[in-house]
CHARMM-style PDB file with segment names, atoms N, HN, CA, C and O in Angstrom:
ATOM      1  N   UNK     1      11.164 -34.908  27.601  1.00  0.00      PROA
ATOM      2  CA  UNK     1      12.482 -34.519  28.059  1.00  0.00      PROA
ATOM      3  C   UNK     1      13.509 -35.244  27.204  1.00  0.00      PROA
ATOM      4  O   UNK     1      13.224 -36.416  26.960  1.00  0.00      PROA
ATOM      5  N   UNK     2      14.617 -34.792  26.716  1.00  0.00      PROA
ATOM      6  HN  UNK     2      14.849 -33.840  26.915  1.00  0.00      PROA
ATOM      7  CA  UNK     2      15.595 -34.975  25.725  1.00  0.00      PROA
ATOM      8  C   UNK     2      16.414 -35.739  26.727  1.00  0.00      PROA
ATOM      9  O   UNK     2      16.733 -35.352  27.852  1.00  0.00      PROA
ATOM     10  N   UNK     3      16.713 -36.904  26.139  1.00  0.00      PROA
ATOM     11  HN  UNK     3      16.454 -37.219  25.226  1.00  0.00      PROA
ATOM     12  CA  UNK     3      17.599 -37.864  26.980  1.00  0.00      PROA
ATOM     13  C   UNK     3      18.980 -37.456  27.224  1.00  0.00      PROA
ATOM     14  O   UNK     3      19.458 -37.629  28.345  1.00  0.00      PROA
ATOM     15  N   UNK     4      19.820 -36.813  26.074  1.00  0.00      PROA
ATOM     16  HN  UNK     4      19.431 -36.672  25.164  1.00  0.00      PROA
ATOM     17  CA  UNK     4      20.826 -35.877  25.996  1.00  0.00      PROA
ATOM     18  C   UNK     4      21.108 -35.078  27.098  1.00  0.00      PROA
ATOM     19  O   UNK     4      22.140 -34.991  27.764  1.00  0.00      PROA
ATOM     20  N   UNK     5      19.899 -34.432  27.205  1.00  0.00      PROA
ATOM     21  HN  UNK     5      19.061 -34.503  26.664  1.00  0.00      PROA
ATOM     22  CA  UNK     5      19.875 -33.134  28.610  1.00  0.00      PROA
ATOM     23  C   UNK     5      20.502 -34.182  29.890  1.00  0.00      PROA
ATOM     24  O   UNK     5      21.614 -33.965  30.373  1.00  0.00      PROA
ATOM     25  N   UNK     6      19.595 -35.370  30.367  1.00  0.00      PROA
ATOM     26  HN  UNK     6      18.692 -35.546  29.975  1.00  0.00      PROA
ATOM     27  CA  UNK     6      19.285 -36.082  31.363  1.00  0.00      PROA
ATOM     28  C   UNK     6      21.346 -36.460  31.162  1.00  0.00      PROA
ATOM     29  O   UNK     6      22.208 -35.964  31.888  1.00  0.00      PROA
ATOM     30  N   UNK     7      21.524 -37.138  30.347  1.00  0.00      PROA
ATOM     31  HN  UNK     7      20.824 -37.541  29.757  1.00  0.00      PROA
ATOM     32  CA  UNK     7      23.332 -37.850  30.375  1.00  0.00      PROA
ATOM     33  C   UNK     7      24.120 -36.256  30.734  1.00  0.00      PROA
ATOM     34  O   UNK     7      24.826 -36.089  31.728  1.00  0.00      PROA
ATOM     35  N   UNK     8      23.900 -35.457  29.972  1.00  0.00      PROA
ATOM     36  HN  UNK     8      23.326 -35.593  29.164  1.00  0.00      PROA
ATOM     37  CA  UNK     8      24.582 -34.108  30.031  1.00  0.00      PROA
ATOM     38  C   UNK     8      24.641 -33.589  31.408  1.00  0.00      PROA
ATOM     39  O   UNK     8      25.555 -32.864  31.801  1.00  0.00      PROA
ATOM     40  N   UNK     9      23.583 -33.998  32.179  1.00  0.00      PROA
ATOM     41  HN  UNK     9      22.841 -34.587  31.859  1.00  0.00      PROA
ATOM     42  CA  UNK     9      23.506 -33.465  33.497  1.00  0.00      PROA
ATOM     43  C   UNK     9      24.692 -33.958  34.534  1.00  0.00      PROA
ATOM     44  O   UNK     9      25.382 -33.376  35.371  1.00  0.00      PROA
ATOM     45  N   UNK    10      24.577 -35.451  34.021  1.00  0.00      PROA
ATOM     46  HN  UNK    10      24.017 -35.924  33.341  1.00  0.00      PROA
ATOM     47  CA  UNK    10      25.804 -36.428  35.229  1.00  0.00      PROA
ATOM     48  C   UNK    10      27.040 -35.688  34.376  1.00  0.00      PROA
ATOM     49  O   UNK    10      27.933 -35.026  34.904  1.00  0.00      PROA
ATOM     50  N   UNK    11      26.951 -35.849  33.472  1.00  0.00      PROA
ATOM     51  HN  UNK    11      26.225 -36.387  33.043  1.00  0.00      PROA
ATOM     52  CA  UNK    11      28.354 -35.366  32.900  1.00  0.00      PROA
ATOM     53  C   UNK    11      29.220 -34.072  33.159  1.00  0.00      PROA
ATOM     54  O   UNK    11      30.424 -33.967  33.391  1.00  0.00      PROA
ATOM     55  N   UNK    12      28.206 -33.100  33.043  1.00  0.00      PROA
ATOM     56  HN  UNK    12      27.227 -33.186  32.854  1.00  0.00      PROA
ATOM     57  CA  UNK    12      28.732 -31.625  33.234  1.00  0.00      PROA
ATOM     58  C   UNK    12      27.339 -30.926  33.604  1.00  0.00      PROA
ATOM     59  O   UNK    12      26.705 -30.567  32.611  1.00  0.00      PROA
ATOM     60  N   UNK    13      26.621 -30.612  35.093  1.00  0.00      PROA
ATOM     61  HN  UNK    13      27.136 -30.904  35.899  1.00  0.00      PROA
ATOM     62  CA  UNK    13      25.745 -30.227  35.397  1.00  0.00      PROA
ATOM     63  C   UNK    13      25.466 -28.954  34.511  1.00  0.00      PROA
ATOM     64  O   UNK    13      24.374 -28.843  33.953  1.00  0.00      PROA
ATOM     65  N   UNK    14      26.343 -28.093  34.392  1.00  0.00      PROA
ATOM     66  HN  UNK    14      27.229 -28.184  34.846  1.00  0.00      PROA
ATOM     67  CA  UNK    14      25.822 -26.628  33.829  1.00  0.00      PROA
ATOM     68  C   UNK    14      25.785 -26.476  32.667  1.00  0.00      PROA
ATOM     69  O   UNK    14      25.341 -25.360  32.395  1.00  0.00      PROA
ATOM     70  N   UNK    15      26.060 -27.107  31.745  1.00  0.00      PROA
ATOM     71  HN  UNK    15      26.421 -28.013  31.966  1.00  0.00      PROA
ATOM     72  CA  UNK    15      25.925 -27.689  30.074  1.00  0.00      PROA
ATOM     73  C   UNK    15      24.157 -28.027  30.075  1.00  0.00      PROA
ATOM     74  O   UNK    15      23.373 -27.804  29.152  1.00  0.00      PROA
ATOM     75  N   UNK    16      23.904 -28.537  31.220  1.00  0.00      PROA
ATOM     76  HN  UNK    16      24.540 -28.718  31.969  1.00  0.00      PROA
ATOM     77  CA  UNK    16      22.437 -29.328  30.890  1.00  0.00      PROA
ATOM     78  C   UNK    16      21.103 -27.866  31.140  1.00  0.00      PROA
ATOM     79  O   UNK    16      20.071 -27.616  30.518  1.00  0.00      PROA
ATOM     80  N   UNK    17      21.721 -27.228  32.240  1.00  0.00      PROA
ATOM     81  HN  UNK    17      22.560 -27.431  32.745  1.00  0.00      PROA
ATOM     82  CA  UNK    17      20.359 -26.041  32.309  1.00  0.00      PROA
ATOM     83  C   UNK    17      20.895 -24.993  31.406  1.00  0.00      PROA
ATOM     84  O   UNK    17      20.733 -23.878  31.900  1.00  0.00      PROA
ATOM     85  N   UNK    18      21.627 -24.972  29.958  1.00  0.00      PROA
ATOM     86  HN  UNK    18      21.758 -25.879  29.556  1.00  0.00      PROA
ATOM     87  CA  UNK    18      21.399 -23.535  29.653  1.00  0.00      PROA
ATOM     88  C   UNK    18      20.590 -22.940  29.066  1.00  0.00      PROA
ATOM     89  O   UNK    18      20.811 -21.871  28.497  1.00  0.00      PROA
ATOM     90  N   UNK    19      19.434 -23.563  29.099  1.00  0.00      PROA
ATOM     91  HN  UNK    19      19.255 -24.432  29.561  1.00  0.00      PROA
ATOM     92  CA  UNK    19      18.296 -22.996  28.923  1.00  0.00      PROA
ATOM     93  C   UNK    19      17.705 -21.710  30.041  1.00  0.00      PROA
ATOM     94  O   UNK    19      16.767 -20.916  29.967  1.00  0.00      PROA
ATOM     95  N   UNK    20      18.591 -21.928  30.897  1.00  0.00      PROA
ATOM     96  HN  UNK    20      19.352 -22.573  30.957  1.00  0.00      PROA
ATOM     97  CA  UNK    20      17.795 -21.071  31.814  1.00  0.00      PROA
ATOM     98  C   UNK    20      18.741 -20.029  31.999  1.00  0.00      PROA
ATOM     99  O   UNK    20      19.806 -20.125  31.390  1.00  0.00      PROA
ATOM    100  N   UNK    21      18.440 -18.579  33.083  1.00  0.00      PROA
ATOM    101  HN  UNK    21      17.574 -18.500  33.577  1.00  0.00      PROA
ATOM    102  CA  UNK    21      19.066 -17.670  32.935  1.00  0.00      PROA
ATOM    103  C   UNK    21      20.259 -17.908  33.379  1.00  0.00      PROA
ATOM    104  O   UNK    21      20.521 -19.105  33.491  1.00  0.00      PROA
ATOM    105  N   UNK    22      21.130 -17.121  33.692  1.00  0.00      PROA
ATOM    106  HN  UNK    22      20.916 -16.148  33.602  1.00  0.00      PROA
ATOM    107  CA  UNK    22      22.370 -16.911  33.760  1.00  0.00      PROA
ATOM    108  C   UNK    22      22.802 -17.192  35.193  1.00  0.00      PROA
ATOM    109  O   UNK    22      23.602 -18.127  35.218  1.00  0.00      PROA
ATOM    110  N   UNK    23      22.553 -16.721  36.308  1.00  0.00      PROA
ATOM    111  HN  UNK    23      21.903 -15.960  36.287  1.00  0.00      PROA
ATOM    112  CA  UNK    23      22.504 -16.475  37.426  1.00  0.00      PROA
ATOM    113  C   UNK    23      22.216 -18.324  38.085  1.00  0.00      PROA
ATOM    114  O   UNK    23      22.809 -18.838  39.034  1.00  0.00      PROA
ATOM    115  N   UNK    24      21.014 -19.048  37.108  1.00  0.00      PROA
ATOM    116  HN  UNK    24      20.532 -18.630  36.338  1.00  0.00      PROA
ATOM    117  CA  UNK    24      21.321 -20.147  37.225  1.00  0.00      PROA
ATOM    118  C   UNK    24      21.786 -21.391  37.227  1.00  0.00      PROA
ATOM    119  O   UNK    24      21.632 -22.474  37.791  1.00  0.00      PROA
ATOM    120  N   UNK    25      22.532 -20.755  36.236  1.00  0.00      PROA
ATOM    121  HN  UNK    25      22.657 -19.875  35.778  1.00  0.00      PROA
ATOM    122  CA  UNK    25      23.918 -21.479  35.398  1.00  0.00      PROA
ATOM    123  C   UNK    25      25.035 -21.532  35.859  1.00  0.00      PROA
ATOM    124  O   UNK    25      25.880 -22.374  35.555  1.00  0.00      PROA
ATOM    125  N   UNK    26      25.213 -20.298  36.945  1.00  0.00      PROA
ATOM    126  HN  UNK    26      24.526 -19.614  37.192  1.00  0.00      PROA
ATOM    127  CA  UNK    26      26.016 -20.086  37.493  1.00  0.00      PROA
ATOM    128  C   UNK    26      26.262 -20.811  39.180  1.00  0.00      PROA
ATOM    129  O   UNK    26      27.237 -20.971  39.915  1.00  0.00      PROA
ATOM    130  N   UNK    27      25.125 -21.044  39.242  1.00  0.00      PROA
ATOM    131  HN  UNK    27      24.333 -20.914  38.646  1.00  0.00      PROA
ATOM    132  CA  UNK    27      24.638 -21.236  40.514  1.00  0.00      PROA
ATOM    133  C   UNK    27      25.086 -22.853  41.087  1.00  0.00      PROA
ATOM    134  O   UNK    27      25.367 -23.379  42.164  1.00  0.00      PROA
ATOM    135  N   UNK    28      24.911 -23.395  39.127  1.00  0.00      PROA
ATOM    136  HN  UNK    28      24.683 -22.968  38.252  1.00  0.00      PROA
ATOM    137  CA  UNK    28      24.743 -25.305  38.711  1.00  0.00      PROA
ATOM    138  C   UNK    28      26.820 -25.060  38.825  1.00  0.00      PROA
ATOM    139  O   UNK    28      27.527 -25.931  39.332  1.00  0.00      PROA
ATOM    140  N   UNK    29      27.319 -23.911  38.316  1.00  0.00      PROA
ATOM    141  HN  UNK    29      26.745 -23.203  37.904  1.00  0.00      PROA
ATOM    142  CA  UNK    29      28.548 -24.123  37.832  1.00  0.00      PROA
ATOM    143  C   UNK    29      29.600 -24.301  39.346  1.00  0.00      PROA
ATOM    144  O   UNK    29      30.560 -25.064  39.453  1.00  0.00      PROA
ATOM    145  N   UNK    30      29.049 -23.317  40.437  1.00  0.00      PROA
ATOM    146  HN  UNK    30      28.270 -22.697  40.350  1.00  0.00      PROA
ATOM    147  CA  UNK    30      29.705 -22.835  41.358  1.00  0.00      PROA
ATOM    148  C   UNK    30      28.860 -24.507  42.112  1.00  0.00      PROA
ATOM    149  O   UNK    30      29.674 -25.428  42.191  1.00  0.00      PROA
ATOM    150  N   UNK    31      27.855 -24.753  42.455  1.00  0.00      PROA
ATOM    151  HN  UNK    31      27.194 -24.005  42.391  1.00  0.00      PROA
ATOM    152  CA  UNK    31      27.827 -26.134  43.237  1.00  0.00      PROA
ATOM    153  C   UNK    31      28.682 -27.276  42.628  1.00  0.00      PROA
ATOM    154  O   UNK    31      29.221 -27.932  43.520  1.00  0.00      PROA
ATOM    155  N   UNK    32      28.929 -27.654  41.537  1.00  0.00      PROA
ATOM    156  HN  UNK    32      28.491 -27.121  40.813  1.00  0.00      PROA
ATOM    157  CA  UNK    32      29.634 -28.510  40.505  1.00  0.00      PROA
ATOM    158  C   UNK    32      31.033 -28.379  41.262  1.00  0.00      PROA
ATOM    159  O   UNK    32      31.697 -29.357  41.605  1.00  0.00      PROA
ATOM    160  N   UNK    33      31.354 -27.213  41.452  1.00  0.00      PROA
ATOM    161  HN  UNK    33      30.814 -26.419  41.173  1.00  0.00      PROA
ATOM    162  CA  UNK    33      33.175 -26.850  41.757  1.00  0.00      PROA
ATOM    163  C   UNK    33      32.798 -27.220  43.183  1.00  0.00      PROA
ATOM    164  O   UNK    33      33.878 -27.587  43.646  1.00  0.00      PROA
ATOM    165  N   UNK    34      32.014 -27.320  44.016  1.00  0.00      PROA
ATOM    166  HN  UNK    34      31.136 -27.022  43.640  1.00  0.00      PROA
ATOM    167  CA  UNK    34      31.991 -27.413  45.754  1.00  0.00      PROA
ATOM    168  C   UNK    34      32.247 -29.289  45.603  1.00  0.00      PROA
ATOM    169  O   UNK    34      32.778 -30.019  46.441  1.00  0.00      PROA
ATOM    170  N   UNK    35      31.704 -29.654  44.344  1.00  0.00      PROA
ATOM    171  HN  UNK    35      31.273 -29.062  43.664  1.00  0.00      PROA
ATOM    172  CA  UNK    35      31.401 -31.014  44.523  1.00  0.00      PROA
ATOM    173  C   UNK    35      30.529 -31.358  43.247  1.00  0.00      PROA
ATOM    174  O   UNK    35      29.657 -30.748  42.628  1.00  0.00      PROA
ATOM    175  N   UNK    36      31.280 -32.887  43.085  1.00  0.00      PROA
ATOM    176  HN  UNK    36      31.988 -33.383  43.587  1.00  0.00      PROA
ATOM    177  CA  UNK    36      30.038 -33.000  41.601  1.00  0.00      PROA
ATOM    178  C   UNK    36      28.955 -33.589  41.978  1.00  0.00      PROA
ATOM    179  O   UNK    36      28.393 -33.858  40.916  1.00  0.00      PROA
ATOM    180  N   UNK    37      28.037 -34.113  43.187  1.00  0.00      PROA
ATOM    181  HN  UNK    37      28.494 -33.895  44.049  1.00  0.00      PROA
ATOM    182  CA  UNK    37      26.779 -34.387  43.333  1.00  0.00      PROA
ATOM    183  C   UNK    37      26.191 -32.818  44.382  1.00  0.00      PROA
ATOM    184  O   UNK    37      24.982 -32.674  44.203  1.00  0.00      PROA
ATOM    185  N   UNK    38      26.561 -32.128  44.993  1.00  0.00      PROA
ATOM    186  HN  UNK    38      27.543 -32.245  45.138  1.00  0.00      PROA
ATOM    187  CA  UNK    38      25.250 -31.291  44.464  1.00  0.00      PROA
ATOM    188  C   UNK    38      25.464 -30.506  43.209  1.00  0.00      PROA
ATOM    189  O   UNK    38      24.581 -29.658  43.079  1.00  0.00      PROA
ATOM    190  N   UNK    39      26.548 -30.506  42.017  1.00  0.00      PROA
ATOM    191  HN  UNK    39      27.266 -31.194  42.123  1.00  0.00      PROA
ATOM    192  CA  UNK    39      25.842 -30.048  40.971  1.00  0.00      PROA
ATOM    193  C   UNK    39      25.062 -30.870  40.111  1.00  0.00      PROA
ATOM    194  O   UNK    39      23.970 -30.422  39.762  1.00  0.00      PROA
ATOM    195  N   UNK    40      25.300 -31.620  39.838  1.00  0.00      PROA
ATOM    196  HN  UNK    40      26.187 -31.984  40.121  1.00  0.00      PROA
ATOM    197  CA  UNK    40      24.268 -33.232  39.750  1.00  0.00      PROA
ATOM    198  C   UNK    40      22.795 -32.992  40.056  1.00  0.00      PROA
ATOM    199  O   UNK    40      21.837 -33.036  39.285  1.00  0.00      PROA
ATOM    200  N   UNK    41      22.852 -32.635  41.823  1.00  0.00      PROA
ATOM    201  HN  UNK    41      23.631 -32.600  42.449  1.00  0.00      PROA
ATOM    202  CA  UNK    41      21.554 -32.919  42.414  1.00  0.00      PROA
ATOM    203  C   UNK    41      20.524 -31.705  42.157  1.00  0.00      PROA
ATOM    204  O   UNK    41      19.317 -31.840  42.357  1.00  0.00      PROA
ATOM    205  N   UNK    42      21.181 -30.356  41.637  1.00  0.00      PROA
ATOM    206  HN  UNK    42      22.162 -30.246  41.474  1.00  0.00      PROA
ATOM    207  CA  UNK    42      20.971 -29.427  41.316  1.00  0.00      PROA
ATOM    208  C   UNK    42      20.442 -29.459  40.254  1.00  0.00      PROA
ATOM    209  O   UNK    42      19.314 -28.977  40.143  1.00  0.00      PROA
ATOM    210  N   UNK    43      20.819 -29.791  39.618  1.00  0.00      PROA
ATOM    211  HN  UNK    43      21.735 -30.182  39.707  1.00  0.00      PROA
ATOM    212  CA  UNK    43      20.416 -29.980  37.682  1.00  0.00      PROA
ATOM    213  C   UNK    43      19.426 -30.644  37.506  1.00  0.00      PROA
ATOM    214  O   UNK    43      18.370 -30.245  37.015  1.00  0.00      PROA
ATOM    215  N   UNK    44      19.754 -32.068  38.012  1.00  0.00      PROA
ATOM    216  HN  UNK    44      20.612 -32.392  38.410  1.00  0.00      PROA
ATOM    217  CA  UNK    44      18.497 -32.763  38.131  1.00  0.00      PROA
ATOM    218  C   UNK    44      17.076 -32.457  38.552  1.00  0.00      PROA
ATOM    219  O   UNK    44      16.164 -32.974  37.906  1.00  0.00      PROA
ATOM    220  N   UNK    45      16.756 -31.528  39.751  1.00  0.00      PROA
ATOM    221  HN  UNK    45      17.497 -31.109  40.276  1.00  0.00      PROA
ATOM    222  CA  UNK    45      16.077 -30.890  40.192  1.00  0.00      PROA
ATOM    223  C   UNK    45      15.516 -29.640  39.654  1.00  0.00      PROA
ATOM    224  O   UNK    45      14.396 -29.321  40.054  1.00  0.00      PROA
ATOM    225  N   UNK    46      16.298 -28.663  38.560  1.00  0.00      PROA
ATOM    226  HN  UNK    46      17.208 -28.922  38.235  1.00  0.00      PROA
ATOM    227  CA  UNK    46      15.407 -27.968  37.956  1.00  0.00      PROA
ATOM    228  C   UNK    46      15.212 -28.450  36.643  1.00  0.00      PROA
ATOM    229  O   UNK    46      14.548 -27.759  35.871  1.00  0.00      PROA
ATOM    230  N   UNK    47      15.913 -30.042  36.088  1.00  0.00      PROA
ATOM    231  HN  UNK    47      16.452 -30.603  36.715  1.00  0.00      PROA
ATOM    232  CA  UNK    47      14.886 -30.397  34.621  1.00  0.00      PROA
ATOM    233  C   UNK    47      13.702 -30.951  35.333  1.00  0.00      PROA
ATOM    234  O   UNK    47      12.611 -30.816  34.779  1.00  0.00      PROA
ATOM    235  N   UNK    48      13.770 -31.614  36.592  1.00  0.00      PROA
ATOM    236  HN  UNK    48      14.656 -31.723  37.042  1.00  0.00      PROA
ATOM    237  CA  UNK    48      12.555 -32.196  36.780  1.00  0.00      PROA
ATOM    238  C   UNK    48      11.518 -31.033  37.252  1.00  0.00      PROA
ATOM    239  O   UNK    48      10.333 -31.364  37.206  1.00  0.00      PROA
ATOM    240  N   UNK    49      11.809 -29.721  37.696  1.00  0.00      PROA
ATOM    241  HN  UNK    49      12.771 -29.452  37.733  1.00  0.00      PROA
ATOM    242  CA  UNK    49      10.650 -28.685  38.002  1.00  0.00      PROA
ATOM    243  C   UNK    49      10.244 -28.162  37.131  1.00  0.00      PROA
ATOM    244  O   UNK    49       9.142 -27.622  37.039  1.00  0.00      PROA
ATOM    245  N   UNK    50      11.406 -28.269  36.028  1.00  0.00      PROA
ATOM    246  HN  UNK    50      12.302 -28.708  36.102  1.00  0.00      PROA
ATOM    247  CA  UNK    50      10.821 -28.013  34.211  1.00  0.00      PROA
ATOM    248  C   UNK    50       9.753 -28.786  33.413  1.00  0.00      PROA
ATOM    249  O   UNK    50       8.950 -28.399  32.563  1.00  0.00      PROA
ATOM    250  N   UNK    51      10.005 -30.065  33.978  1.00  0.00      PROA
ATOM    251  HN  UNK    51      10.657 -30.380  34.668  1.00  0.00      PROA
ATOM    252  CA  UNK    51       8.977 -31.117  33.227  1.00  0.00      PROA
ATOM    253  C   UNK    51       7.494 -30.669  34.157  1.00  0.00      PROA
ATOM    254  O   UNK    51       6.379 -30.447  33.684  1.00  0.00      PROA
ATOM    255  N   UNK    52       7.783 -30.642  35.143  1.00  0.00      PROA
ATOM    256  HN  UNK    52       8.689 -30.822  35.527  1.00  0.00      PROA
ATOM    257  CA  UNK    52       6.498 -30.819  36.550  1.00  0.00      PROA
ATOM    258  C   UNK    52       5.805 -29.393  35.617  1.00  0.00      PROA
ATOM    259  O   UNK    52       4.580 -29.510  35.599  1.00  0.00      PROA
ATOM    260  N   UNK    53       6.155 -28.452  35.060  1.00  0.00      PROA
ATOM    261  HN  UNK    53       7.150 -28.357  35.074  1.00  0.00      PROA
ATOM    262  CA  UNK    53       5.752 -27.072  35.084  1.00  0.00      PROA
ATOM    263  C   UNK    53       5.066 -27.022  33.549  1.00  0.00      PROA
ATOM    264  O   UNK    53       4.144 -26.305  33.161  1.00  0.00      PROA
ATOM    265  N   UNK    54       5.758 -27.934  32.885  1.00  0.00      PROA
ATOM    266  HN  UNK    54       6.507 -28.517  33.200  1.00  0.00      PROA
ATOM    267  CA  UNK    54       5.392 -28.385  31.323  1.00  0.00      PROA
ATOM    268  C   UNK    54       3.814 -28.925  31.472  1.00  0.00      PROA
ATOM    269  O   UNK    54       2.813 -28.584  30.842  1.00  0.00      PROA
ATOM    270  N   UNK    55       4.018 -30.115  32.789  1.00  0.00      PROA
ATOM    271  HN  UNK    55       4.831 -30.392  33.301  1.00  0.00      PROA
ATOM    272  CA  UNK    55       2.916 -31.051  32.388  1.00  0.00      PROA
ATOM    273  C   UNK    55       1.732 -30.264  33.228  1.00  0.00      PROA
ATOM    274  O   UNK    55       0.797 -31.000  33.546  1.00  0.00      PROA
ATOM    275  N   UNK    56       1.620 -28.859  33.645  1.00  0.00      PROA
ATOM    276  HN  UNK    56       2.379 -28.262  33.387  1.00  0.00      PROA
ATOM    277  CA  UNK    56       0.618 -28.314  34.634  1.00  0.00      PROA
ATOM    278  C   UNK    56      -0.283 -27.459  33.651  1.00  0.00      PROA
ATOM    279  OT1 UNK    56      -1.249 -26.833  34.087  1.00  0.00      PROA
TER     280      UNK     56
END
């Protein structure tokens, strides 16, 4: 996992998943605006289901 991604996440949650589709980017962008820890807690949670899915 790119350490970049991991800082990028606290920084600006939806910068860090755009790897993923759209709908989930959107999803990181719209929790971010409710509040910046669940977009935080959000982000964090699908690099770590990314790694979990890498290492299976």
């Amino acid at each position: 996992m790119d350490i970049r991604r991991w800082i990028l996440a606290f920084i600006l949650p939806p910068a860090a998943v755009t790897n993923k589709e759209a709908g989930t980017i959107m999803l990181t962008a719209i929790l971010t605006l409710f509040g910046w820890v669940p977009g935080v807690t959000f982000a964090l949670f699908l690099m770590l289901q990314e790694k979990r899915n890498m290492a299976a």
